[in-house]
C-alpha positions in Angstrom: -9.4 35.4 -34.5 -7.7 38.2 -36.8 -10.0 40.6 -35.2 -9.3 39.6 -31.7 -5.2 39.7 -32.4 -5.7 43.1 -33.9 -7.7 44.5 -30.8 -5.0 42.9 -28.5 -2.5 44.2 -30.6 -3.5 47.5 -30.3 -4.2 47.5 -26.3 -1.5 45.1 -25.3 2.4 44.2 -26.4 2.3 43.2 -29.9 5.1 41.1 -29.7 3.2 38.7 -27.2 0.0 38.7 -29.3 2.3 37.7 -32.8 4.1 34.7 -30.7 0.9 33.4 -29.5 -2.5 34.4 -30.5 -4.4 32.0 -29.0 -3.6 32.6 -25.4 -5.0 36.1 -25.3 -7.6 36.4 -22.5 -10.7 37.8 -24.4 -11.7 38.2 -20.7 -9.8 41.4 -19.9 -11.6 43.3 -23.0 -15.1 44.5 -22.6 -18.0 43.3 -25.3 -18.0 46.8 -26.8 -14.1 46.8 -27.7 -14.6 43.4 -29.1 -17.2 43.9 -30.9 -15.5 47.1 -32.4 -12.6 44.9 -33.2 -14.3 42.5 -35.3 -16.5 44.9 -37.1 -13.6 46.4 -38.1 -11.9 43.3 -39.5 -15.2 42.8 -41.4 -15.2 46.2 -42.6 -11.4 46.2 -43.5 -11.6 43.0 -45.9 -10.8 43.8 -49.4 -14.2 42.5 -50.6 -17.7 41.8 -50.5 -18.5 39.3 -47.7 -21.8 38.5 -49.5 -21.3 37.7 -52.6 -23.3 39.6 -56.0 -24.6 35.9 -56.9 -27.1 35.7 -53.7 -27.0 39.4 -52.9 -30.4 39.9 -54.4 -32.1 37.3 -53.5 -31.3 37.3 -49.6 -32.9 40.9 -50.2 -35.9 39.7 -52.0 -36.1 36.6 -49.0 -35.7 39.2 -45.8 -38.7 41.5 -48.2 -41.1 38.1 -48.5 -40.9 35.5 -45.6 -43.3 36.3 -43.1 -41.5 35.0 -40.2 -37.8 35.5 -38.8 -38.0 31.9 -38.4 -38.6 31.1 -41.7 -36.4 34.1 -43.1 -33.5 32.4 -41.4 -34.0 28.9 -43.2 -34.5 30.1 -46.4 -31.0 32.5 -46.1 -28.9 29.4 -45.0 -30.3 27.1 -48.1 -29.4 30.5 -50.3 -25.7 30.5 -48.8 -25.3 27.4 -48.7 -25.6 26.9 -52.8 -22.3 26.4 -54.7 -22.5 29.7 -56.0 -21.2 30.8 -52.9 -17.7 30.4 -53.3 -16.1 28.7 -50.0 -13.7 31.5 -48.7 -17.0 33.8 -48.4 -19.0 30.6 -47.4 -16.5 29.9 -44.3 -16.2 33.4 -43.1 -20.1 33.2 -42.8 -19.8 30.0 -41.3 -17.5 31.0 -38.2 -19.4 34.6 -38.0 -22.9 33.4 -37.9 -22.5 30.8 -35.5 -20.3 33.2 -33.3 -23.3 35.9 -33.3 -25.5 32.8 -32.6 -23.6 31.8 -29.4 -23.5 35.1 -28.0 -27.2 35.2 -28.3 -27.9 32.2 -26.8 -25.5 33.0 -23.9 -28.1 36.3 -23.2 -25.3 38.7 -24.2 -27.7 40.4 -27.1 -30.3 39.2 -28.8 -30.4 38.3 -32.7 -32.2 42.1 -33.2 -29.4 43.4 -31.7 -26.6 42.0 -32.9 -27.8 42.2 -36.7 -28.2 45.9 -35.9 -24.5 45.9 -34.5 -23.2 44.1 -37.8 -25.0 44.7 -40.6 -22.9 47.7 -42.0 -20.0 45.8 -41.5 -21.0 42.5 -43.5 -23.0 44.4 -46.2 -20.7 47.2 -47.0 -19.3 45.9 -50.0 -22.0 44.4 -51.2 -23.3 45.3 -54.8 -26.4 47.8 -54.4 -26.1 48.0 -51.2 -26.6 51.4 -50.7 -29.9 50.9 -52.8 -31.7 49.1 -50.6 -32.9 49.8 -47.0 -30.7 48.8 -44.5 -33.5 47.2 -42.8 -33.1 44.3 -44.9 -29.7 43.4 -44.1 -30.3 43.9 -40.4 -33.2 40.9 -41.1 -31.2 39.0 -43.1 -28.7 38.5 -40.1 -30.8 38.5 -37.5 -32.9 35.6 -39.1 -29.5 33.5 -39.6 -28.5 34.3 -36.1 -31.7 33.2 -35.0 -31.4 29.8 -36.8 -28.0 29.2 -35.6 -26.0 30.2 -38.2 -24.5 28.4 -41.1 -23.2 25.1 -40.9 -20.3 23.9 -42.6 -20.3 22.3 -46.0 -18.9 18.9 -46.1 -15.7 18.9 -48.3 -15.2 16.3 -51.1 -13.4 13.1 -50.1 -9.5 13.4 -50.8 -10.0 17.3 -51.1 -7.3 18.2 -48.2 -9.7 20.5 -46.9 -9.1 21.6 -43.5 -11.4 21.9 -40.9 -9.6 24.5 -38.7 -11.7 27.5 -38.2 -8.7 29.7 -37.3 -6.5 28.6 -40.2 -9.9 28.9 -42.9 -10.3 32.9 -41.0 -6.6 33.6 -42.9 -7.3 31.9 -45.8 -10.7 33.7 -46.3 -8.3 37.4 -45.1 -5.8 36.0 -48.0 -8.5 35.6 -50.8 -10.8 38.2 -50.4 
């Protein structure tokens, strides 16, 4: 969502996007502007979105699974460990199954659209400019395939909330 607000903020009145974020109509902006806008929210984050305790090994797993298939269910058991800390977890959460909807809708295909992001979610990331960028295209493209992450279930009497848009902030805050 703090993608979208910035791309409205910067094409339309900012003082309607501040008052009410959620009724901008994603409709009037054109896939290519919108993608922009989020890569550049991912880009702008303060950092890594993968995180140096699985960094390595979601390399090594793109490297040795034979299949996209199989790449993408080995990835989400990596992310989904504790050592992922929750803010990074989240953010992976809302992206993943985001890139996953827009491929089942036909807009662009997994290939595609871990092409389009992997700069973007990688370019923090420890060694990253070590290995071939290759790999992190795969390793998104195999967890869009499988339909992205899915949320972790939060301890009983943790307060945890479940809104998406209010976890994106938190996730902005932390990083």
């Amino acid at each position: 969502m703090a993608a979208v607000v910035l791309l409205a903020a910067q094409k339309k009145d900012f003082t309607e996007v501040n008052t009410n974020p959620l009724s901008v109509d994603l409709d009037q902006y054109n896939v290519v502007s919108l993608t922009d806008a989020l890569r550049g929210f991912l880009q702008d984050l303060p950092a890594p979105i993968i995180p140096s305790t699985v960094y390595s090994e979601l390399v090594y797993t793109a490297q040795e699974s034979q299949t996209v298939e199989e790449c993408g269910e080995r990835l989400k058991r990596i992310l989904e460990s504790p050592s992922v800390p929750q803010a990074n977890h989240q953010l992976l959460v809302h992206l993943s199954r985001h890139l996953a909807r827009v491929s089942q809708h036909g807009q662009a295909g997994p290939r595609l659209l871990g092409q389009a992001f992997a700069e973007a979610v990688f370019k923090h990331s420890p060694l990253s400019t070590d290995v071939n960028p290759e790999h992190h295209v795969r390793i998104l493209e195999a967890l869009i395939a499988a339909g992205g992450l899915m949320e972790m279930q939060a301890a009983p009497g943790s307060g945890d909330d479940d809104d998406g848009d209010l976890m994106m902030m938190v996730v902005t805050e932390k990083m």
